[in-house]
LUMBA-153835 format. One record per residue (C-alpha): residue in three letters; x, y, z. Coordinates in steps of 0.001 Angstrom, whole numbers. Layout:
# residues N
VOLUM	ALA	X	Y	Z
...
***
This chain:
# residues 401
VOLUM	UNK	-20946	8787	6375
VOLUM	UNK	-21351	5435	5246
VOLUM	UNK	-21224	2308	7625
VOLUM	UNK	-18988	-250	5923
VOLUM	UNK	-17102	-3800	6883
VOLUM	UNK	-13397	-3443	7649
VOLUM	UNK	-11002	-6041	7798
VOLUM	UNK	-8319	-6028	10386
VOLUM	UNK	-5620	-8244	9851
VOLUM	UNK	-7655	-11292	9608
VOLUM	UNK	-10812	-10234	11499
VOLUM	UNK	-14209	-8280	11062
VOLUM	UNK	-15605	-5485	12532
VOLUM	UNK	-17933	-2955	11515
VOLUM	UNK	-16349	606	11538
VOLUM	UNK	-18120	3989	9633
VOLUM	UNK	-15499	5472	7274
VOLUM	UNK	-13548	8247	8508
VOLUM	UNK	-14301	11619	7508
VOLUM	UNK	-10709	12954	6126
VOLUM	UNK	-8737	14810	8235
VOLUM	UNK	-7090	18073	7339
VOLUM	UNK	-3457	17687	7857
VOLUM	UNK	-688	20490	8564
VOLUM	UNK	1935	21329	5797
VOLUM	UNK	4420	20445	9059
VOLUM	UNK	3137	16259	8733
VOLUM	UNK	5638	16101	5576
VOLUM	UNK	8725	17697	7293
VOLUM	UNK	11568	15436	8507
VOLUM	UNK	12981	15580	12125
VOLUM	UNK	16411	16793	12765
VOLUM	UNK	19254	13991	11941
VOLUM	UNK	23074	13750	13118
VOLUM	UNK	25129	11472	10922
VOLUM	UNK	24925	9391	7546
VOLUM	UNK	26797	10221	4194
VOLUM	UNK	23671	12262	3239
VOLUM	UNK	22107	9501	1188
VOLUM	UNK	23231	10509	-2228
VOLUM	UNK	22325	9196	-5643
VOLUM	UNK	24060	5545	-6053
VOLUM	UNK	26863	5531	-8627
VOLUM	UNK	26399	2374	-10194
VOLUM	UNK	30068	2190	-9884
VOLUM	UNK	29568	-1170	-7587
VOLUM	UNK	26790	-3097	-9196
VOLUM	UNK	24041	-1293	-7689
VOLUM	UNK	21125	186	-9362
VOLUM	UNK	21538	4088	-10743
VOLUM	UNK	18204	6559	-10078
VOLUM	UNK	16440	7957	-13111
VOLUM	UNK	15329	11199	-13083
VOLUM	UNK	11843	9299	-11918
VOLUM	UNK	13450	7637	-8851
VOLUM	UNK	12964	4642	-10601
VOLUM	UNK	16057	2345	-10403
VOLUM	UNK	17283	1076	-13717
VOLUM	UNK	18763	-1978	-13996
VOLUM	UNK	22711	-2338	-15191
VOLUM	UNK	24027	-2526	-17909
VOLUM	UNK	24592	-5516	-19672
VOLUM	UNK	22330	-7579	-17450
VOLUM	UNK	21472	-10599	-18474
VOLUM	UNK	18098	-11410	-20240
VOLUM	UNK	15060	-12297	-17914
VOLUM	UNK	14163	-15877	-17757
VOLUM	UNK	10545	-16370	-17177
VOLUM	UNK	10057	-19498	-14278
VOLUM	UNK	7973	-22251	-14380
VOLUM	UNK	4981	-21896	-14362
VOLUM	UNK	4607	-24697	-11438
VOLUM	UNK	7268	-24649	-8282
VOLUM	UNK	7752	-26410	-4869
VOLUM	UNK	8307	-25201	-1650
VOLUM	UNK	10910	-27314	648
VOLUM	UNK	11144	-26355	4216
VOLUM	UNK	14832	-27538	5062
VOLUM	UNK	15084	-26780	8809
VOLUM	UNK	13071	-24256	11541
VOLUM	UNK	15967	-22059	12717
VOLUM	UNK	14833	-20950	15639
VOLUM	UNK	11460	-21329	18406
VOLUM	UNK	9687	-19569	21413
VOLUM	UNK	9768	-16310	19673
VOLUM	UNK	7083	-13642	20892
VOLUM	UNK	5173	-11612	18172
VOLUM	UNK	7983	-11166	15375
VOLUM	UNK	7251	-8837	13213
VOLUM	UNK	10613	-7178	11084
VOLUM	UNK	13323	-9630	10252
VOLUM	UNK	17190	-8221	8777
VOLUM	UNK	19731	-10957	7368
VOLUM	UNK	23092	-9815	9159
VOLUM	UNK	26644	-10052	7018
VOLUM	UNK	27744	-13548	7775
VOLUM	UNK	24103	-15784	7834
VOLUM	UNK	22840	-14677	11690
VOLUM	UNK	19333	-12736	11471
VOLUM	UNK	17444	-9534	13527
VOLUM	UNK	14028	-10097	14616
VOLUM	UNK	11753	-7246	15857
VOLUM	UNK	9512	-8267	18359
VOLUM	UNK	6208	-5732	18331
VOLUM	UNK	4964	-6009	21740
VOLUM	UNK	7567	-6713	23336
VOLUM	UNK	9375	-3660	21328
VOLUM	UNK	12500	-5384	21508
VOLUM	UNK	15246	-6807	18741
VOLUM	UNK	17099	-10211	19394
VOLUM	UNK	20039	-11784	17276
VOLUM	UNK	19067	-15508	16300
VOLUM	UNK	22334	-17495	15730
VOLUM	UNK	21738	-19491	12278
VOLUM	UNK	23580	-22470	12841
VOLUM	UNK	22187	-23060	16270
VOLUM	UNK	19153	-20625	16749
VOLUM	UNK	20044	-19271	20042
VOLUM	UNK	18480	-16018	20640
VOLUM	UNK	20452	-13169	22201
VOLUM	UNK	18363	-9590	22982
VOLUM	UNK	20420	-6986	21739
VOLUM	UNK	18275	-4536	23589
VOLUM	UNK	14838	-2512	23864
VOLUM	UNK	13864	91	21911
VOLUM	UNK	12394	2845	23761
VOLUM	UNK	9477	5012	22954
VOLUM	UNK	7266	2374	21319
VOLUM	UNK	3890	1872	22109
VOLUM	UNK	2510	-1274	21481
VOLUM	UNK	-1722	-1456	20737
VOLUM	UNK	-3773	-2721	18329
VOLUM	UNK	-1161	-3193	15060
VOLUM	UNK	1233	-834	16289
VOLUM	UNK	4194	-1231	17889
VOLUM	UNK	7671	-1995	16975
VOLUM	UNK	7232	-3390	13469
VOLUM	UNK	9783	-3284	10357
VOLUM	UNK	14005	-3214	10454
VOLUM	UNK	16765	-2732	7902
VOLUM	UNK	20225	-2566	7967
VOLUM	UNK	22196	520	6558
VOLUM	UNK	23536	37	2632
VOLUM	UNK	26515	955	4856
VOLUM	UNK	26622	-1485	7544
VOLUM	UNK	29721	-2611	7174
VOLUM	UNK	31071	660	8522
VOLUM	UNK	28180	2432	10334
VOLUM	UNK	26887	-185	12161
VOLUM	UNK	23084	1252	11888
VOLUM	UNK	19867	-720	11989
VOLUM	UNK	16857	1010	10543
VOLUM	UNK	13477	418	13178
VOLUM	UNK	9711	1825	12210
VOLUM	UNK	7724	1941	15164
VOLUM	UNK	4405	3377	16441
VOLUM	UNK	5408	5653	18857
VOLUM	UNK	2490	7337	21390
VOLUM	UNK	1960	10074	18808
VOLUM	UNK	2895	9035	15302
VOLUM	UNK	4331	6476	13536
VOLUM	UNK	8425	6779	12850
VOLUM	UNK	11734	5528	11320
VOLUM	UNK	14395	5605	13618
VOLUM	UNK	18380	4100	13549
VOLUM	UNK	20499	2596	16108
VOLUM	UNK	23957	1373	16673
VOLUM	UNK	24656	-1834	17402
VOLUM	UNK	27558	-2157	18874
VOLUM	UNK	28643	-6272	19304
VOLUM	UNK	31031	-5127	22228
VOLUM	UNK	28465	-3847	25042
VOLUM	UNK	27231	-6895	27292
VOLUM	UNK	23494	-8572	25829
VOLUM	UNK	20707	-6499	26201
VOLUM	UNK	22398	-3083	26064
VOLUM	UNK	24046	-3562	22057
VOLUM	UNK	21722	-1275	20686
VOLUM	UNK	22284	2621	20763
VOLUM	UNK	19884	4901	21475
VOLUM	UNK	17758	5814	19082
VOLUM	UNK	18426	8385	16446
VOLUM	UNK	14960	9854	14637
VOLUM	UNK	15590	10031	10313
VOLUM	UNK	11677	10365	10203
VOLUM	UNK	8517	10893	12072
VOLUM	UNK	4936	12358	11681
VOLUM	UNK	3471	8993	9304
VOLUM	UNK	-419	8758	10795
VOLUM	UNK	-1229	6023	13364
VOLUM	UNK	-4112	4470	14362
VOLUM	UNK	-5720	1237	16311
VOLUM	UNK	-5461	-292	12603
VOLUM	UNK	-2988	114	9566
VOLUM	UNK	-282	1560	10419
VOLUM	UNK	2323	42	7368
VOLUM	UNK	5346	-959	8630
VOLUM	UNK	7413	-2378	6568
VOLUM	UNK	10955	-659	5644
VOLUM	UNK	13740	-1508	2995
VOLUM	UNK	16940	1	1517
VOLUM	UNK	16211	-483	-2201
VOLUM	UNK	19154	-1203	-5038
VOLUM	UNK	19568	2761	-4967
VOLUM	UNK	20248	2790	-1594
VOLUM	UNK	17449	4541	-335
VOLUM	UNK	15455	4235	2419
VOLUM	UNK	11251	2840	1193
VOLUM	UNK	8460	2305	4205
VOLUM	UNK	4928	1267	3649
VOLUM	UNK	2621	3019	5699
VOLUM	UNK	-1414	2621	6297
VOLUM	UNK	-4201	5408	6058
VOLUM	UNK	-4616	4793	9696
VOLUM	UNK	-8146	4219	9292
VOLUM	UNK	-8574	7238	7570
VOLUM	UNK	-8973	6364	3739
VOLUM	UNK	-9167	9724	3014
VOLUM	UNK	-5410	9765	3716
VOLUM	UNK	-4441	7677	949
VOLUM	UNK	-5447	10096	-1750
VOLUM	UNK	-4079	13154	-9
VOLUM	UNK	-436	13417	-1237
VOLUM	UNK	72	15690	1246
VOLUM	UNK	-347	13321	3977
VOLUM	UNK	2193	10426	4982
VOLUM	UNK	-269	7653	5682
VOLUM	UNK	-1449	5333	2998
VOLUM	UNK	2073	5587	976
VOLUM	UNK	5003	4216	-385
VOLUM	UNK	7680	6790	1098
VOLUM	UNK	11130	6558	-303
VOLUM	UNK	13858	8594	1564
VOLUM	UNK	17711	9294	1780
VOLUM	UNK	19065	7202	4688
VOLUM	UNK	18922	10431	6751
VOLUM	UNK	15749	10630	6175
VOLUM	UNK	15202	13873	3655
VOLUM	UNK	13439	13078	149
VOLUM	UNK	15335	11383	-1977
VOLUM	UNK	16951	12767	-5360
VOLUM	UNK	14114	12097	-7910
VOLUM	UNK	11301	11242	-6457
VOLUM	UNK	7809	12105	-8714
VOLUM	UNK	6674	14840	-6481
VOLUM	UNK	9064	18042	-5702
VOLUM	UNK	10367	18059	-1899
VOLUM	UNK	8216	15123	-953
VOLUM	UNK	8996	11535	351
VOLUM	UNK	5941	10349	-1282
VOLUM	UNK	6622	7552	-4402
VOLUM	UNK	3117	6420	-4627
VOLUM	UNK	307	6829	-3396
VOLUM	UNK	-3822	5556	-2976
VOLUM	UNK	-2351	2449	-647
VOLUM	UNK	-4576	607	2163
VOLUM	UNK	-2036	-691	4298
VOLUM	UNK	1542	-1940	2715
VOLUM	UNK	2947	-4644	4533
VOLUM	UNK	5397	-5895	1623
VOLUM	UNK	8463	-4649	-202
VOLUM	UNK	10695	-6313	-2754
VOLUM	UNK	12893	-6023	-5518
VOLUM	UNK	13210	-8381	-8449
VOLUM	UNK	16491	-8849	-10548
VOLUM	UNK	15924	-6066	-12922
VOLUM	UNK	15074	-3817	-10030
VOLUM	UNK	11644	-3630	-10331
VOLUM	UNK	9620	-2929	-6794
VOLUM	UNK	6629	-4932	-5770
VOLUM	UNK	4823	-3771	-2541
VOLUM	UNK	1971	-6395	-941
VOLUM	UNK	-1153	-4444	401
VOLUM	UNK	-3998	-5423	2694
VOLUM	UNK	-7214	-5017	816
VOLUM	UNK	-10607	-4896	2315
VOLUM	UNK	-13660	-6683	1999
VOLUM	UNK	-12785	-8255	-1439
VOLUM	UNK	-9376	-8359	-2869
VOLUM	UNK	-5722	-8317	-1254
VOLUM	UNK	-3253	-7188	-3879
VOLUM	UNK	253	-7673	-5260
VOLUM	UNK	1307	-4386	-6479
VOLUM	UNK	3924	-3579	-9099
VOLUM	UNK	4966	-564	-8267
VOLUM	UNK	5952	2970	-10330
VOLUM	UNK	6964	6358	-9272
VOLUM	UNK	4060	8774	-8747
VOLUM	UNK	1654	6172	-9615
VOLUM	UNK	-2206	5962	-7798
VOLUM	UNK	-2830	2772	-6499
VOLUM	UNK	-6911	3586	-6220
VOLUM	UNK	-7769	2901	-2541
VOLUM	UNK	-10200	4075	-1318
VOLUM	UNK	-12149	4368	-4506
VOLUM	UNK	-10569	380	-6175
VOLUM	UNK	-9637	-2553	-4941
VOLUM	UNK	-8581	-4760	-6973
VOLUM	UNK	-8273	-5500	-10722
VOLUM	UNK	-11470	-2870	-11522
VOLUM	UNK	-9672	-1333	-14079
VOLUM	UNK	-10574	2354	-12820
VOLUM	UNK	-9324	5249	-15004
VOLUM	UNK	-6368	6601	-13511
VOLUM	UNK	-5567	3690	-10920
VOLUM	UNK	-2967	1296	-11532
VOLUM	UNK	-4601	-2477	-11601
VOLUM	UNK	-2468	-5004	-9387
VOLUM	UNK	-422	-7650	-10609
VOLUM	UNK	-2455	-10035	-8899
VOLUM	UNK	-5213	-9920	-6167
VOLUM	UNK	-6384	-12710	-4037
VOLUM	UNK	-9913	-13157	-1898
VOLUM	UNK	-9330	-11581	1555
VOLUM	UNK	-9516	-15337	3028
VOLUM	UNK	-6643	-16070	981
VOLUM	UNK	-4231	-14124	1982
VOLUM	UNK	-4273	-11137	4260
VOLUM	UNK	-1110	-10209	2617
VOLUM	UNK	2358	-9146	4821
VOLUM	UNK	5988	-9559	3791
VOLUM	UNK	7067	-10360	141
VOLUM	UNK	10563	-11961	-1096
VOLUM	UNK	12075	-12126	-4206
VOLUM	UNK	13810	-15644	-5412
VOLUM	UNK	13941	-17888	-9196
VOLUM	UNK	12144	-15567	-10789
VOLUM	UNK	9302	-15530	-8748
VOLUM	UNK	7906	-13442	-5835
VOLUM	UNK	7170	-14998	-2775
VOLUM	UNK	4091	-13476	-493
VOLUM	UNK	3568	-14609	3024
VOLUM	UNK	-256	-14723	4178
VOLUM	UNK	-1891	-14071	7886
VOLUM	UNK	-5194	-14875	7707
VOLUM	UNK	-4603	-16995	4523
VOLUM	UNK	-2219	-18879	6626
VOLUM	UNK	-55	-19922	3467
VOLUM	UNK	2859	-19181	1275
VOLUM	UNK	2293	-17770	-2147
VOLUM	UNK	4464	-18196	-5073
VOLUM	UNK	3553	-15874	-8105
VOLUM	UNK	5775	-16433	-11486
VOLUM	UNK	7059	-13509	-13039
VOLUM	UNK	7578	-12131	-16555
VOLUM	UNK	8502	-8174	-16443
VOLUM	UNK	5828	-6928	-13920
VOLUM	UNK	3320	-9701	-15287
VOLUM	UNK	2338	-12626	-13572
VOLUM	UNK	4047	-15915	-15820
VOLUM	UNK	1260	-17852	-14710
VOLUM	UNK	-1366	-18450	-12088
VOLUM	UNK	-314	-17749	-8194
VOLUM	UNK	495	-20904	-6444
VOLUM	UNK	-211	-21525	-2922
VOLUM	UNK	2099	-23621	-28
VOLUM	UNK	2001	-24758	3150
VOLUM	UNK	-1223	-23805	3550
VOLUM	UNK	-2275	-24610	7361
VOLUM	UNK	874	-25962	8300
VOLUM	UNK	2446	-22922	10189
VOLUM	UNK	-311	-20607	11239
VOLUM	UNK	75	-16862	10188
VOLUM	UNK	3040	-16520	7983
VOLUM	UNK	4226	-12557	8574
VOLUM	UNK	7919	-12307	7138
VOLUM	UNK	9469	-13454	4158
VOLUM	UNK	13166	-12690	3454
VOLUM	UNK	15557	-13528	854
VOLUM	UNK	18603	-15856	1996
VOLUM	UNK	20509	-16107	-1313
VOLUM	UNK	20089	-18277	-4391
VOLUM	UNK	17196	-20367	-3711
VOLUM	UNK	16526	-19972	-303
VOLUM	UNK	14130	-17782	1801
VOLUM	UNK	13759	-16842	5415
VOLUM	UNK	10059	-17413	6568
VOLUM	UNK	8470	-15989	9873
VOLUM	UNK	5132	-17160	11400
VOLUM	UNK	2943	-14990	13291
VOLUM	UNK	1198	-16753	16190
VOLUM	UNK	1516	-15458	19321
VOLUM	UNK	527	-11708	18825
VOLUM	UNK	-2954	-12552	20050
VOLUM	UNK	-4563	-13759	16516
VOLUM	UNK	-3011	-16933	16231
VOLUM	UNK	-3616	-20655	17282
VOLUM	UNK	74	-20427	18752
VOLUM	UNK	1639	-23987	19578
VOLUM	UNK	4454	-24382	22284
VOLUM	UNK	7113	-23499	19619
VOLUM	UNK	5767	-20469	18179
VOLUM	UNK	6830	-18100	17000
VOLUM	UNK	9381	-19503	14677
VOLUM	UNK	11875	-18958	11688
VOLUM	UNK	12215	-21203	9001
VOLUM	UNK	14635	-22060	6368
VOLUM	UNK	12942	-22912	2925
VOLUM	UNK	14296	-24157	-386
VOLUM	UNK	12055	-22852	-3335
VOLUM	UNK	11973	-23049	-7407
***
């Protein structure tokens, strides 16, 4: 073994790599699941995006043309939404403008009013254990939420890293809203460090969820093995129709840690991942594709690796949620402690990243799009590595171009 620096959200440590562990066939199987329409292919039929046979979404027909964005843009915060929030982590726009907020240590999910920013807890969600960069991290509504009612949690559990789904139900009294908690997916590697998180229903209507090597960079390689992955799923948790490799969740693979998912408006998925000693990374991302880690980082150009769309020193950034809005995507950095804006053309970068509000928040963890112009932005303060202030944790409203 080799002794080598590793980066934990922000701070260094010395660690030896892990040796690779040898993982049963049983890591890739998917627990039991009750109900859910099965999470067929999308039709297309309403606007949303139609699988290839890569698991790829294509975009519809008779879109219009792409409009590459300025190459220089601003960054307006119109209003903070809400204070006094303890360690957000996940955030999910509800129908009608109010938002979700995951709490990680505290393993619990509140409803922030958006016109006033009252918080109500909607409950806790048992099971999670909260240590090092677990705990209970991203959520996501159902593509069905209108009717089911289901929110979408990934949380470290004592023994593994999971997806579950709840139902909130508006009618109980505050505190008890959420239902318990019904398993889609379990068995993704956890660990002190890296341990992914984030989860989103993409146009197609399945279920994606970064996930970490744990750790272990042998993981990220191993295609057997959950951890260090883009996982896309039905939304009962089963592989989805297409996907590169036969009767796996895996879409891509040789990932560090993603903390980022988003869609642009041609459909196109970009994933944010934590990098290492050198370079953080804006990924665009294609079925069955290798990513590199542990063997690139960064634009290195290996032979088989897929070079980021655009990498950033590891003071920089620290890279966690990612937003799509006007044509740009929108990165939120933790240790970088700043917004990034990187123009767009196709999976290209338009022209050079820009950086905002650098400083002026802390540790920026979620970004969110709010419709049109606007964007959802969550700090990250008081989870222990943060200068928190008497009003952190806190959601903002931005205006962007």
């Amino acid at each position: 073994m080799t002794g080598r620096t590793r980066r934990v959200e922000g701070t260094m440590i010395v660690q030896r790599r892990a040796v690779p562990a040898v993982l049963a066939a049983a890591l890739l199987l998917t627990a039991g699941c009750s109900s859910g329409d099965g999470g067929g292919d999308a039709s297309g039929a309403d606007g949303s995006a139609t699988p290839t046979r890569s698991g790829a979404p294509s975009s519809p027909a008779g879109s219009p043309a792409e409009q590459t964005p300025p190459a220089k843009g601003s960054v307006e915060v119109v209003r903070t939404v809400a204070t006094g929030l303890k360690s957000p982590w996940g955030l999910a726009p509800l129908p009608g403008g109010d938002l979700l907020v995951s709490s990680r240590d505290e393993a619990t999910v509140v409803r922030i009013d958006e016109k006033t920013g009252d918080p109500t807890e909607l409950g806790e969600v048992p099971g999670v254990s909260a240590s090092g960069e677990g705990g209970l991290l991203g959520i996501a509504l159902s593509p069905d939420y209108a009717s089911d009612h289901m929110v979408y949690a990934y949380f470290t559990s004592a023994s593994d890293n999971r997806i579950v789904r709840m139902r909130y139900d508006e009618k109980k009294p505050a505190g008890e809203q959420l239902g318990a908690p019904d398993t889609v997916f379990r068995g993704i590697p956890k660990g002190v460090i890296h341990n992914g998180g984030r989860i989103a229903f993409g146009p197609d209507k399945m279920l994606y969820a970064g996930t970490g090597e744990s750790g272990d960079t042998g993981l990220s390689q191993d295609r057997k093995s959950l951890g260090g992955k883009i996982l896309r799923l039905t939304p009962d948790g089963e592989p989805a129709p297409g996907n590169p490799f036969p009767d796996s969740p895996v879409y891509s693979y040789g990932h560090r840690n993603v903390q980022g998912l988003a869609w642009d408006g041609k459909q196109r998925l970009f994933a944010s991942e934590f990098g290492q000693d050198t370079w953080d990374e804006l990924n665009a991302i294609r079925p069955g594709d290798n990513y590199g880690w542990p063997e690139a980082e960064g634009k290195e150009g290996g032979s088989g690796y897929q070079d980021p769309v655009a990498q950033w020193s590891t003071d920089e950034a620290s890279p966690s949620g990612v937003a799509y809005a006007e044509g740009s995507a929108w990165m939120a950095g933790l240790r970088g402690e700043r917004l990034w804006r990187i123009p767009l053309k196709g999976t290209e970068t338009s022209a050079d990243p820009q950086a905002f509000l650098e400083g002026e928040y802390g540790r920026l963890r979620t970004v969110a799009a709010a419709g049109g112009d606007r964007l959802w932005l969550v700090t990250s303060n008081t989870d222990g590595r943060g200068d928190a202030t008497g009003d952190d944790d806190r959601v903002l409203e931005l205006r962007v171009k």
